[in-house]
C-alpha positions as CSV (number, residue, x, y, z in Angstrom):
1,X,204.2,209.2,172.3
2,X,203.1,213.1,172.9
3,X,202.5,213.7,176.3
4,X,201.3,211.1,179.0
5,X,200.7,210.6,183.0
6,X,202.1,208.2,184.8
7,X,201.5,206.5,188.4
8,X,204.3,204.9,190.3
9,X,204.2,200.7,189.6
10,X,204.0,199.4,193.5
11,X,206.8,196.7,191.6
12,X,209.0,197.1,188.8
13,X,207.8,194.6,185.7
14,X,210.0,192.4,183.9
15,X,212.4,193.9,181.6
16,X,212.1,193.5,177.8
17,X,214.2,193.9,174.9
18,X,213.9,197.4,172.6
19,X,214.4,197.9,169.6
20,X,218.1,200.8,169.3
21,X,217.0,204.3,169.4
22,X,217.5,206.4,165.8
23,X,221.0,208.0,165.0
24,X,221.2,211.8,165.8
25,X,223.6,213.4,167.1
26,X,222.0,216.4,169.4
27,X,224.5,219.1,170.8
28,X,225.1,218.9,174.6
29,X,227.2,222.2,175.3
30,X,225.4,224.3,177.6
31,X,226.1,227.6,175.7
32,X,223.6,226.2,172.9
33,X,220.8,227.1,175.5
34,X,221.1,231.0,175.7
35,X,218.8,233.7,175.3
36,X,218.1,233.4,171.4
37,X,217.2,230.0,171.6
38,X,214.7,230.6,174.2
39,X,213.2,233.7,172.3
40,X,213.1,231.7,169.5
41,X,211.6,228.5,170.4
42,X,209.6,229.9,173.0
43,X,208.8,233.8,173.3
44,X,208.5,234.9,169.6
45,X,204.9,234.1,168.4
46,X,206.3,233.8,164.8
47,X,208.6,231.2,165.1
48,X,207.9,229.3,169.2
49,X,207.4,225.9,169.8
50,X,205.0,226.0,172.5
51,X,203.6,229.1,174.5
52,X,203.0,230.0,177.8
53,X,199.6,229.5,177.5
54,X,199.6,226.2,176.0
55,X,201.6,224.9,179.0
56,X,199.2,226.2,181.7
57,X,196.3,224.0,179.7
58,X,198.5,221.0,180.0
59,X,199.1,222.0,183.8
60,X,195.3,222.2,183.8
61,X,194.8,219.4,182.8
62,X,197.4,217.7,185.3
63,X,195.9,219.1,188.1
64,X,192.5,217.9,186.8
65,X,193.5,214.3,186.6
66,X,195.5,214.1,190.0
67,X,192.9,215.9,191.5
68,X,190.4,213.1,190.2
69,X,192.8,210.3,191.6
70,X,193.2,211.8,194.8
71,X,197.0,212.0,194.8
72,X,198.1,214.8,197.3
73,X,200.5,217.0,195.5
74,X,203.5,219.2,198.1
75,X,206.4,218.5,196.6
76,X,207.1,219.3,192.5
77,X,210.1,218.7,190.6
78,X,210.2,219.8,187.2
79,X,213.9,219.2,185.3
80,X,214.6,220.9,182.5
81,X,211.9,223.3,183.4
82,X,212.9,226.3,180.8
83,X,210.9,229.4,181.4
84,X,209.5,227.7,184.5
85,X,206.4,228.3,183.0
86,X,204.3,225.0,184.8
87,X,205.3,226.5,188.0
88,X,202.5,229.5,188.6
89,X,199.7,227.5,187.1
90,X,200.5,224.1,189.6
91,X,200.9,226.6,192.6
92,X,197.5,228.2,191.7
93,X,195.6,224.5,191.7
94,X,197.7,222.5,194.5
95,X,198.5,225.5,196.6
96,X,201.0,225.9,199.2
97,X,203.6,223.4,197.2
98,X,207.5,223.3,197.1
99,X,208.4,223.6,193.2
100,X,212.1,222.7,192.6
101,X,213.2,223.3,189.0
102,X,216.8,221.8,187.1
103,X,218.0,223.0,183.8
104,X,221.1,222.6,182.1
105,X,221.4,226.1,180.4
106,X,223.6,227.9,182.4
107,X,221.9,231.4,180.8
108,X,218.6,230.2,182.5
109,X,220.0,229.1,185.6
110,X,221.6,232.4,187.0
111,X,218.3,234.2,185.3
112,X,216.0,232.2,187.1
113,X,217.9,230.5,190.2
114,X,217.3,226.9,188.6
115,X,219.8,224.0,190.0
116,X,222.1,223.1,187.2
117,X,222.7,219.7,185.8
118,X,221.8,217.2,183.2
119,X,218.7,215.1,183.8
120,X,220.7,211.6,183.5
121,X,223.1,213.2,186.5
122,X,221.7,215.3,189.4
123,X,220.9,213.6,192.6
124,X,218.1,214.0,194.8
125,X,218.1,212.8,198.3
126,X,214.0,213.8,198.6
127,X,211.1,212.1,196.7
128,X,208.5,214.3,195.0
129,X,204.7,213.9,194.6
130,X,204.4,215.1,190.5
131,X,207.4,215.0,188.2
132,X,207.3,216.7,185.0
133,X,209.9,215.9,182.2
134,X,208.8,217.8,179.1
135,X,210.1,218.2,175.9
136,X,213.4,217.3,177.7
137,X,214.8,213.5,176.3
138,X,214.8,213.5,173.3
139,X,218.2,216.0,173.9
140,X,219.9,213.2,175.2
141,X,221.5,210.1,173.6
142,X,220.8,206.5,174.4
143,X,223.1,206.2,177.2
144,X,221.7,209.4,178.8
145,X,218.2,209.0,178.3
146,X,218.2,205.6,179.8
147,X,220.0,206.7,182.9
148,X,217.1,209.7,182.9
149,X,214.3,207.3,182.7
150,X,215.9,205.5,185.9
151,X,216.3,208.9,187.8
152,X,212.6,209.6,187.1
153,X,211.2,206.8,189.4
154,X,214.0,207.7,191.8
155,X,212.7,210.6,192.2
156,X,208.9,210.2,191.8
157,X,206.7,208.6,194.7
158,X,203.6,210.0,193.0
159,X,202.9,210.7,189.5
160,X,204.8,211.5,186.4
161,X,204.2,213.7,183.6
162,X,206.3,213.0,180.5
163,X,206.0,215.0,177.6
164,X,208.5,213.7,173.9
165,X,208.3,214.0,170.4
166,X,208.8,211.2,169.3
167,X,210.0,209.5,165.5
168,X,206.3,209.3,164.1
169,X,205.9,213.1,165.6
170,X,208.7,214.7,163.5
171,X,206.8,212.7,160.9
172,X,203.1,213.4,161.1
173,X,202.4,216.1,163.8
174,X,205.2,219.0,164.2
175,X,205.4,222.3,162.8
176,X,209.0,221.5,161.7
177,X,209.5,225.4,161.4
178,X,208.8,225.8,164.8
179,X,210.0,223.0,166.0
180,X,214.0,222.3,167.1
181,X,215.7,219.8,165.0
182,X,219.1,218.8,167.0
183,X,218.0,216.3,168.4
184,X,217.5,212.6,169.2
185,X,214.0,211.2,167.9
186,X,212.7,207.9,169.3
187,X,209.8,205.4,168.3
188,X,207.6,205.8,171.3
189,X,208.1,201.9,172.1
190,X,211.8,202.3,173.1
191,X,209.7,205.0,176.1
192,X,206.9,202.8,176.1
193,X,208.8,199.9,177.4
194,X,211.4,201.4,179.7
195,X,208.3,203.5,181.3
196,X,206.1,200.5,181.8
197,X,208.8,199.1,184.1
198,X,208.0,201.5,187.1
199,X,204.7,203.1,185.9
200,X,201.2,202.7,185.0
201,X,199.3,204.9,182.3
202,X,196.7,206.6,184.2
203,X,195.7,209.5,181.3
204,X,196.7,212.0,178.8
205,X,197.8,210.4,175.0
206,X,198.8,206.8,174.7
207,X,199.1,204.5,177.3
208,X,203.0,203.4,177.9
């Protein structure tokens, strides 16, 4: 599935039977997510996943594509934010926003003043314009993610940016030395068809 935006259905759609998600069994303790995996996966050039700069070209293009549908942007949550790293590049193109970031590594939340909990658990009382999830569910099983999914358009009254590697990713597209194995991979129709329910495709990779 790679990364895609989504819009907030007016109605949920009829529900449809998916095919099980593949076995893996990714770690859940918190201690997992400490400084070495972060310098790892994300601050080392010789051996990160993504960088910094790689994430402000997908806030770019974010920005771009709400800016072109008109939807006004004040309130962002981001869960499993990480590094925090959409947060300076969204400020810069919508302005005078409130950014609220979750993670579930404890080591990130006292560094950076994150609210802790898992995705498939927290509770928000307010509604946010832009919700990003990326390269957060496929660290959660079945159960989890499908409780995540329904959290999303809780939460979201706007638009939706979700970003997974999917089954035919780990296959075909990752750098699988730079890339973190523990985890759950997913054929993108198990997202596809959970996503569909409460959003439309309105950009960015392959429509849900």
């Amino acid at each position: 599935m790679g990364r895609v935006l989504l819009r907030c259905a007016p109605a949920p759609l009829p529900q449809r039977h998916d095919s099980q998600s593949s076995p893996a069994n990714a770690p859940t303790s918190k201690s997992r997510f400490n400084a070495a995996y972060y310098r790892r996966f994300y601050l080392d050039a010789k051996t990160r996943a993504v960088s910094r700069e790689e994430t402000e070209t997908r806030a770019n293009l974010i920005g771009a594509l709400l800016n072109q549908l008109d939807v006004q942007v004040k309130k962002i949550l981001d869960v499993g934010c990480g590094l925090g790293w959409y947060e300076r590049p969204l400020r810069r193109i919508f302005g005078d926003i409130s950014y609220t970031g979750t993670e579930w590594s404890e080591y990130l939340c006292r560094r950076k003043g994150w609210i802790h909990g898992s995705i498939a658990r927290l509770k928000f009382r307010d509604r946010f314009d832009l919700v990003i999830c990326s390269d957060v569910m496929q660290y959660l099983d079945e159960r989890d993610a499908t409780r995540a999914l329904r959290n999303l358009r809780r939460w979201c009254r706007g638009a939706l940016y979700f970003h997974v590697p999917t089954q035919r990713d780990w296959l075909e597209n990752v750098d699988r030395s730079a890339t973190d194995a523990e985890v759950n991979l997913r054929s993108a129709a198990w997202y596809r068809n959970r996503l569909r329910r409460h959003f439309v495709h309105v950009g960015c990779g392959g429509a849900p």
